[in-house]
N, C-alpha and C positions, 0 to 999 in steps of 0.2 A: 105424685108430684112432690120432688124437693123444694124445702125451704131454705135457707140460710138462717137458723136462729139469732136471738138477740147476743148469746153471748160469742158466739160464732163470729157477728159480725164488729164487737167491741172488741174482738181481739184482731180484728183485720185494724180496726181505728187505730187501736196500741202501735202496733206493729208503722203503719204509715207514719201518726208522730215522732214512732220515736226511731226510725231507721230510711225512710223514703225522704227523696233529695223535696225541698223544700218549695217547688216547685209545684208536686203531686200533693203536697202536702196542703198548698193554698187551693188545689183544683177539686180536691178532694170539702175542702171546707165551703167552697161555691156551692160545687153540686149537691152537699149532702147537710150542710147546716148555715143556710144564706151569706154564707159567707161574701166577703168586699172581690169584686170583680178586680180592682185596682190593686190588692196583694197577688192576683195573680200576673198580671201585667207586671209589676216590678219583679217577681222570680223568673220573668219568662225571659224579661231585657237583661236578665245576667250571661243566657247564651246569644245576643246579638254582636256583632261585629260592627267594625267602625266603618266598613263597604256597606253596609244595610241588611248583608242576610244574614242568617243564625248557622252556630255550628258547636262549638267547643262542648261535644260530647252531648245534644241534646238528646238527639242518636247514640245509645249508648254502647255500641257495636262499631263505630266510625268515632275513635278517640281524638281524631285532631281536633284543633279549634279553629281551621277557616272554616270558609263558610261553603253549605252544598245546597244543594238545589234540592236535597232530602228534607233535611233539618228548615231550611225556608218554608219547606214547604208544611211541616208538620209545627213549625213556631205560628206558621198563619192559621192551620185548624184550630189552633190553642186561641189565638183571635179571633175568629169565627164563631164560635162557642160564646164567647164573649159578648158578642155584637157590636163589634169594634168598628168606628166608620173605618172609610177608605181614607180620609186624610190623618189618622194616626199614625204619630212619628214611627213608628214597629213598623205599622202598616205597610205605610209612605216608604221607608225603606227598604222594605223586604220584595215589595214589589218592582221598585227602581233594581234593586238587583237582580232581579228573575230577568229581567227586560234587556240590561246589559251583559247578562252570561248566558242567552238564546244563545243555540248555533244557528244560524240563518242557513247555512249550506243542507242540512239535515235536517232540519226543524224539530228539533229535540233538546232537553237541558241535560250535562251530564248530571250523573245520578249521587256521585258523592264527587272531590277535587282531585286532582292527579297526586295530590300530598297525600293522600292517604296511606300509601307503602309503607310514608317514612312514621307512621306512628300506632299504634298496637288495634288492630281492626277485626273483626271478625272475616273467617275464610272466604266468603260471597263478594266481598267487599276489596277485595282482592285482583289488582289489574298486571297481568303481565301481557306485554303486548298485545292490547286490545283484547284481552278474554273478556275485563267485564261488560263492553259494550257488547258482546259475544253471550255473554251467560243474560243479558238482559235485553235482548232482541234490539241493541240499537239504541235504547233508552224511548220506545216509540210509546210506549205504556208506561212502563214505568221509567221515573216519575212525572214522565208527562202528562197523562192521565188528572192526575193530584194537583198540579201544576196548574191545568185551563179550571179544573174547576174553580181553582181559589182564584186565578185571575177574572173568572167570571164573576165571583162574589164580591172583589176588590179593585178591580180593576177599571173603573168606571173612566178614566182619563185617558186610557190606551188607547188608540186608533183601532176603529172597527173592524174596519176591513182587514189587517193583521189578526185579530183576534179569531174572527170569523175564518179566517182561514187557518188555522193552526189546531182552531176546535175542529176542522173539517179534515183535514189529515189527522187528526187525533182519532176520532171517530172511525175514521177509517179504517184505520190500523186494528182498530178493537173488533169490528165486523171481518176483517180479514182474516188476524192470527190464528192458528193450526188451532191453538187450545186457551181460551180463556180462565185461568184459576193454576195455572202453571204451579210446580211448587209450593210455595206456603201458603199463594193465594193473594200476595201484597198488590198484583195485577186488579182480581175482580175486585178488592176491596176498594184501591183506586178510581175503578172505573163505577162503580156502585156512587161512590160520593162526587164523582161527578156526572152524573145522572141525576143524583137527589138534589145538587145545586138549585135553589131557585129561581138564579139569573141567568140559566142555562136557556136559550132558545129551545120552543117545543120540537120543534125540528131535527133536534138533536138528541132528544129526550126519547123522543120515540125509537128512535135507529137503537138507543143502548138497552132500552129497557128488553128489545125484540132478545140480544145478544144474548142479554143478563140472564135469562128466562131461557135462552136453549141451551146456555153453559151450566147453569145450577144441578141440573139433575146429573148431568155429564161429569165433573168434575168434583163436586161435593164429596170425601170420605165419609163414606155411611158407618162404617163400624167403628165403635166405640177403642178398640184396642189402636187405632190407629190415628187418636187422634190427641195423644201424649207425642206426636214424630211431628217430621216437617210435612205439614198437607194440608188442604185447606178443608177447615171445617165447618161444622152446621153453619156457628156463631161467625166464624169470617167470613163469609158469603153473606150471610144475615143480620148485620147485627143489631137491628132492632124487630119487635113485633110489625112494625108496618113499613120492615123494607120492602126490597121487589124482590119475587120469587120466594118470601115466606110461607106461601098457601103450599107449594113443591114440596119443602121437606117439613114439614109439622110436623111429624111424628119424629124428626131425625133431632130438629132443633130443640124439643122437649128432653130426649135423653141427652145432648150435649150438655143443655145447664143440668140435671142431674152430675154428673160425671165434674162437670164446673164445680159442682159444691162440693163434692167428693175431692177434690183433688187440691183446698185445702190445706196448708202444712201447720201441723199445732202448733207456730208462732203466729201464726195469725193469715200468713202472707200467702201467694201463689208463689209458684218460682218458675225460669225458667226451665227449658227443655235442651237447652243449647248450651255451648261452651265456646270460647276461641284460647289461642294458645301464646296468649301473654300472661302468665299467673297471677302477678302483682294486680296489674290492672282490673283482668276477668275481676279479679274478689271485689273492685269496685264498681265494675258494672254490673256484676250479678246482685248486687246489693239495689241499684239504681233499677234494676229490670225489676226486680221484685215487688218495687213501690207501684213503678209503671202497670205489672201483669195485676199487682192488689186491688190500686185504683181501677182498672179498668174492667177485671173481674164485678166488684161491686158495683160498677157501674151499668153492665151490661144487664146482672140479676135484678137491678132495681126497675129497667127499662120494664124487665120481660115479668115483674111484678113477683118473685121469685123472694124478697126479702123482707 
């Protein structure tokens, strides 16, 4: 079993202060040296919008700065983490706009804004006539998925009956589709964190864990060589020691964080695996992914006691 040594991991530190957006660099100081909760909150409200949801690149593959139903949704994990009440201003906003950009007709939120064409995106991210609601089943998972959990966690003012019923077509969908773990895996990891919610009804809890647990072995990339590509792997199905369906791959998640520590690059940092074909830009998100994939590397080896 790998470890991440001391100096190994002071060059990941280096590397985050003195190159990752300031943002990971406050999340990074929380998690790893008790850092002020409130430094993170003020780099997070630099990507909020004057409508209440986040956007301007928190997502660093979706360059515009309105706001999407991605980035709200991953500004409110960053709250979450925090232990932010529900009536914080971030909060309070973020979820006032989840609420007024629903479709009611389809009961789904779109997944980034129709602005996105008009500014440098990664190719998924990509809508011509209706392909992305095409490439992402309708948006019935994702980001819906993401979405009821954090409204479960936040959402204590919402009318019930709405909620309840939106968690119940959510649900749905998850017990239904062809394949759970689809591509890169953003689906089960979704649906993973909203299972793990704790203001999830058990009733609900139960139906995804059944899901989670017969998609794991099915979908997971077992070999090592294939999980530098887009696929879902040990750690994104798993990413703590006492998610669900941990006991399934044991042996699969142990060589993941090997291969984790192996991969590494002697500035300190992980790097993407991916590209999109804005030049300019790419060089600035790949810089913002790096902090992103650092922190969150480090974060995962600490979880799995790896560091």
């Amino acid at each position: 079993m790998k470890l991440l040594g001391s100096e190994a991991f002071k060059r990941a530190r280096r590397f985050l202060e003195t190159e990752a957006r300031p943002l990971e660099r406050a999340l990074f100081a929380f998690r790893f040296e008790d850092g002020s909760p409130n430094r993170v909150v003020e780099e997070l409200a630099r990507f909020a919008n004057e409508d209440g949801g986040f956007g301007r690149a928190l997502e660093p593959d979706v360059r515009t700065p309105s706001s999407s139903a991605l980035a709200t949704a991953l500004g409110l994990k960053v709250l979450e983490e925090l232990d932010a009440p529900p009536h914080h201003p971030l909060v309070r906003g973020a979820v006032d706009w989840l609420v007024e950009t629903f479709d009611p007709d389809a009961w789904v939120w779109r997944v980034v804004p129709r602005n996105t064409n008009d500014h440098p995106h990664a190719p998924w991210w990509h809508d011509e006539d209706g392909s992305l609601a095409r490439t992402f089943d309708g948006f019935e998972i994702i980001p819906r998925a993401l979405v009821v959990g954090l409204l479960h966690r936040f959402g204590r003012c919402l009318p019930a009956d709405w909620l309840d019923e939106v968690t119940e077509s959510t649900v749905r969908c998850v017990e239904t589709v062809d394949v759970l773990g689809e591509g890169g895996g953003s689906d089960i990891e979704y649906v993973v964190h909203l299972a793990r919610t704790e203001t999830l009804p058990d009733r609900y809890r139960r139906r995804l864990v059944t899901r989670i647990r017969a998609a794991i072995p099915e979908v997971v990339a077992r070999d090592p060589e294939a999980w530098s590509t887009y696929c879902v792997t040990p750690l994104r199905a798993v990413p703590s020691p006492g998610s669900i369906g941990a006991d399934l791959i044991e042996r699969e998640l142990q060589e993941n964080l090997d291969v984790l520590i192996d991969r590494q690059s002697s500035d300190g940092a992980w790097d993407p695996t991916w590209t999109f074909e804005y030049p300019p830009e790419w060089a600035i998100a790949r810089t913002e992914w790096c902090g992103i994939l650092t922190l969150g590397a480090l974060t995962t080896l600490h979880v799995f006691g790896r560091i």
